[in-house]
C-alpha positions, 0 to 999 in steps of 0.5 A, spaced: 129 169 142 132 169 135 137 164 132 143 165 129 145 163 122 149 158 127 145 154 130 139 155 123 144 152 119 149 147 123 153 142 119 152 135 121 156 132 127 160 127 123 162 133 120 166 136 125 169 129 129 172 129 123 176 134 122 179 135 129 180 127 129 188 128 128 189 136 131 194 137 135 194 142 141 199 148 138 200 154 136 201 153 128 205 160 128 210 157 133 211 150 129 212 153 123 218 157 124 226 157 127 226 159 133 233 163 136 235 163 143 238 168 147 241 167 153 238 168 161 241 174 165 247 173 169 249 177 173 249 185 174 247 190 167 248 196 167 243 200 162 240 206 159 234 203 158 231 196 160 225 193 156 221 188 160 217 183 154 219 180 149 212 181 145 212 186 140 210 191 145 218 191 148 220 188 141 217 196 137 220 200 144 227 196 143 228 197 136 225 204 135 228 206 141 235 204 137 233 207 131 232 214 135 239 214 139 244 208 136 249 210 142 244 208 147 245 202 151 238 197 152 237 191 154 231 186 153 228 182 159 223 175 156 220 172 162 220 166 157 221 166 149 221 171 144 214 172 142 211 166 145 205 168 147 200 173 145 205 175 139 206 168 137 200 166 137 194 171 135 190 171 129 195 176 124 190 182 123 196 188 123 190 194 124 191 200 123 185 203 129 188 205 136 182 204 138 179 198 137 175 201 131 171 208 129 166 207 134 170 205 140 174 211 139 169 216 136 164 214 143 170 216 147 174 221 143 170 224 139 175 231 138 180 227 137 179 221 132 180 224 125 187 225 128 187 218 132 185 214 125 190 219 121 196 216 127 194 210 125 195 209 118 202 212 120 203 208 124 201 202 119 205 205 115 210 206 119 210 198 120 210 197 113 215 201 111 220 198 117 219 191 115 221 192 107 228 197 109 230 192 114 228 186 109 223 182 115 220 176 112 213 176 116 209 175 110 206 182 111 200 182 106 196 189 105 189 187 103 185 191 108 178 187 111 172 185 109 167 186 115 161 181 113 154 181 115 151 174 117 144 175 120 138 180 115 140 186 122 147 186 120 146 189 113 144 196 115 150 197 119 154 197 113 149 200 107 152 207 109 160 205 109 164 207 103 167 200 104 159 198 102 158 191 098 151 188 097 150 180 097 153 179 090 159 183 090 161 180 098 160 173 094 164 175 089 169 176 094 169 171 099 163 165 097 159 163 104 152 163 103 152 165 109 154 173 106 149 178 106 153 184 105 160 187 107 165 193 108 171 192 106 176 197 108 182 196 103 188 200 106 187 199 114 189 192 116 194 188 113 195 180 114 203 178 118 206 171 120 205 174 127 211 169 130 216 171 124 214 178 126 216 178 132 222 174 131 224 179 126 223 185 131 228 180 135 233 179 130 233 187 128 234 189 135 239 184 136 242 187 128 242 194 132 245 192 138 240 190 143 241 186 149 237 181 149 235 174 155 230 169 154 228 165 160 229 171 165 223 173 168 222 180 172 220 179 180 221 186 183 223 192 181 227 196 185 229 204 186 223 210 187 226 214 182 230 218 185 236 214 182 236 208 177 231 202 176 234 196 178 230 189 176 230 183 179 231 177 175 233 169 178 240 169 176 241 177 175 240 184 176 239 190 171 240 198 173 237 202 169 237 209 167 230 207 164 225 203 164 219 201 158 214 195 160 211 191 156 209 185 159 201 185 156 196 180 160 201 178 164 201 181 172 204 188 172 210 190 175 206 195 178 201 194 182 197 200 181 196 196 174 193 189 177 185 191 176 186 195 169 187 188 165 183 182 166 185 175 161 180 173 157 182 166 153 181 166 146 181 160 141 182 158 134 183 153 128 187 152 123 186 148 117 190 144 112 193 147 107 187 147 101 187 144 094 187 148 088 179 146 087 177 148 095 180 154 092 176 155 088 169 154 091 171 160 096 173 165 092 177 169 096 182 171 091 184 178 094 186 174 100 183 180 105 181 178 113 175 177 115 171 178 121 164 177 121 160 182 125 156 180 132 158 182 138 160 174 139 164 175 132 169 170 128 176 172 124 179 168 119 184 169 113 188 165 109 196 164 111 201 163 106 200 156 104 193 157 103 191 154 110 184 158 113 186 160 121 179 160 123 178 163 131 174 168 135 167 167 138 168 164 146 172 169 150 173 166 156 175 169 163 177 164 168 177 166 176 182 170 180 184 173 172 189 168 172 194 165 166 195 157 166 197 153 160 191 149 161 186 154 159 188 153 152 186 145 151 177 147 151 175 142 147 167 145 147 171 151 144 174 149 139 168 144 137 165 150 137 169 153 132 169 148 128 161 147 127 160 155 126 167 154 121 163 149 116 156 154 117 161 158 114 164 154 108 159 148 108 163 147 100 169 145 105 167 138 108 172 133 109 177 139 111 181 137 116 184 142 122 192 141 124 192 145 129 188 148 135 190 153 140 188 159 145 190 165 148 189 170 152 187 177 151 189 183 155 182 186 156 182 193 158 175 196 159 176 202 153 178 196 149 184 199 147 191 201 150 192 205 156 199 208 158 203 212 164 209 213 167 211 211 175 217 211 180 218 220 178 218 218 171 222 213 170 218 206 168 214 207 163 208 202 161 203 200 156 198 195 156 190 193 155 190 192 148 184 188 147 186 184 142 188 190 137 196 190 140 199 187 133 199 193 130 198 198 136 203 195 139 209 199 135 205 206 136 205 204 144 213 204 144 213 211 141 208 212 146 212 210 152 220 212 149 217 220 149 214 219 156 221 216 158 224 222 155 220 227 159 218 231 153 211 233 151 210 231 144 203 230 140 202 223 142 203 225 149 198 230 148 193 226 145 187 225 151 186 218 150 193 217 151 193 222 158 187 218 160 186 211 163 180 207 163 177 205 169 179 199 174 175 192 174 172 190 180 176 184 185 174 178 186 169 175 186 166 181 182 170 181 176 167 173 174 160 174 176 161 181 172 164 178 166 160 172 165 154 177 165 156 181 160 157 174 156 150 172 157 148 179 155 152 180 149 149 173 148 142 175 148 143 181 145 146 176 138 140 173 139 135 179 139 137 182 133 143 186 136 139 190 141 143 191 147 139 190 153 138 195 159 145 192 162 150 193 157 147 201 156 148 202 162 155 198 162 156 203 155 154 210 158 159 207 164 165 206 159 165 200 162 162 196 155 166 188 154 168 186 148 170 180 146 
């Protein structure tokens, strides 16, 4: 069994008690802006639509839904803040890819992945046109991503993509002598302040006339779709005509949707803001996202500021696919991180990470996410994007307003809109599954790639992990 560059190369460990000596457990995102309240539900609504989320799955559905009928009526369920969890707190990669990647939906899709990556580039557009007509300040930077190789097996992945840059061109753009090679795909991701997003979508909801409550989570939806919806809140009901979900990695409403999605905790750093000379001694003036290029892969960009978010690599399941606040605090994690951070930027010694935080990912099987329809049509849902939502959440809501509205369209034609990945196993199935394709992913790093016979069968099944 091999190394990584990781463990080949690993800083010292005063190094890394150093820079996570003054961290604070928080999410950077959140702590960087002004966050307005809307009130809880009180009382009976009655709607035309009920959104259930306030991420940006059912922020995208309000407003879009808005934009389509000005005249309708829609109002907005958050169980707790606007773009609190996933949305608040993700690494900013606005993707264009529905699917995870070409590969992903080119193994799963293959009739239809031309025509998925074209819908993904509108949709991107869509994104980027939105933002500028209503003036959102969510620090949308449209510089693609470099995808790097770190290990001499990566290289050849690359070599044939249009994206293809050797050792000196990746150095030139990003200086880590752990670089060997990249892609860089120059149109198809852009960098966002994933809070300010969120809240922007908020503050245009509200602009075009969106209902929204904060601190007013669903506990039962009533009615078979006969009639209208009703929602259940502490303090309050909602009747609607319709209703869109988009309540992400937290238990569906639905219990048909229990075992689609299970959560798996995701960890990340941020750095202080750099100098001008640390600046300097990374390059990095095209300012792309990067990711490198293992099964257990890292993602990191520059921010605003110049801080570098710094995250990926762990991806843990806990028992019962439960979603607590204390999953966050994995301190081997962030160690972890922070250790991989300096084998990348060793130049950067005496950098001091200010934040430290997790989240968790809504992990569906296919990696990408998965729609439908229940109660006669009128509750439609999307969720098991996999980490990919920031970006594909705004094709979701397109994707669950044309459902609503029981008219066929191209994207409710699309087979891997019509089609639905297949379940996890319960409990105690779902742990022991999960953490042996960990190790395997693992193993597989270690060996050059090479998956072993487990993850093939897992892939052929279609019911591959990745992290």
């Amino acid at each position: 069994m091999g190394t990584t560059v990781f463990e080949r190369q690993p800083p010292p460990q005063g190094v890394v008690d150093l820079s996570l000596r003054d961290t604070s457990l928080g999410v950077f995102w959140l702590d960087d802006v002004e966050r307005p309240t809307h009130p809880p539900l009180q009382g009976t609504v009655r709607t035309d639509l009920a959104v259930v989320g306030g991420g940006y799955a059912g922020l995208w559905t309000a407003v879009r839904a808005k934009e389509r009928d000005p005249g309708r009526r829609v109002v907005l369920l958050e169980a707790s803040r606007i773009a609190w969890a996933a949305s608040g707190r993700n690494g900013g990669f606005c993707e264009s890819s529905l699917t995870h990647g070409h590969e992903n939906g080119v193994t799963r899709w293959p009739e239809e992945i031309d025509r998925l990556e074209e819908l993904g580039h509108a949709n991107l557009d869509g994104i980027e046109e939105t933002i500028a007509r209503y003036g959102m300040d969510a620090e949308f930077e449209r510089t693609g991503q470099l995808a790097v190789a770190v290990e001499p097996h990566q290289v050849e992945w690359y070599r044939d993509e249009p994206g293809f840059l050797d050792r000196e061109a990746v150095q030139a753009e990003v200086h880590s002598e752990t670089f060997l090679a990249g892609d860089w795909d120059r149109d198809g991701c852009a960098m966002v302040h994933p809070a300010k997003l969120g809240l922007e979508l908020a503050r245009v909801a509200a602009d075009l006339g969106v209902e929204i409550h904060e601190h007013s989570i669903v506990r039962a939806i009533e009615g078979d779709g006969s009639g209208q919806i009703t929602l259940v809140t502490p303090n309050g009901r909602v009747v609607a005509d319709a209703v869109a979900l988009g309540t992400n990695v937290f238990p569906s409403l639905l219990r048909r949707n229990r075992l689609m999605t299970v959560p798996v905790y995701d960890y990340v750093l941020m750095t202080e803001p750099l100098s001008t000379e640390q600046l300097a001694s990374i390059g990095w003036s095209n300012r792309q996202g990067l990711a490198d290029s293992a099964n257990q892969f890292h993602y990191y960009r520059l921010t605003a500021d110049d801080r570098i978010l710094f995250g990926g690599y762990d991806a843990i399941y806990h028992f019962g696919g439960k979603v607590r606040t204390e999953y966050e605090d994995r301190i081997e994690s962030h160690r972890r991180l922070a250790s991989h951070f300096f084998t990348t930027f060793p130049q950067l010694e005496g950098l001091r990470f200010t934040h430290r935080w997790a989240g968790a990912i809504d992990s569906s099987s296919r990696f990408c996410a998965f729609f439908g329809t229940a109660r006669k049509g009128r509750v439609a849902y999307a969720t098991g994007f996999t980490g990919l939502g920031v970006g594909a959440a705004r094709f979701a809501a397109d994707v669950m307003l044309d459902k609503l509205s029981g008219e066929e369209t191209e994207r409710t034609e699309l087979r891997m809109v019509r089609e639905k990945p297949i379940p996890f196993p319960p409990e105690p199935a779902a742990s022991i599954g999960v953490n042996l394709v960990r190790a395997a992913m693992n193993q597989a790093d270690h060996n050059e790639g090479r998956r072993n016979l487990f993850l093939k069968t897992l892939d052929a099944l279609g019911m591959g992990f990745d992290s």
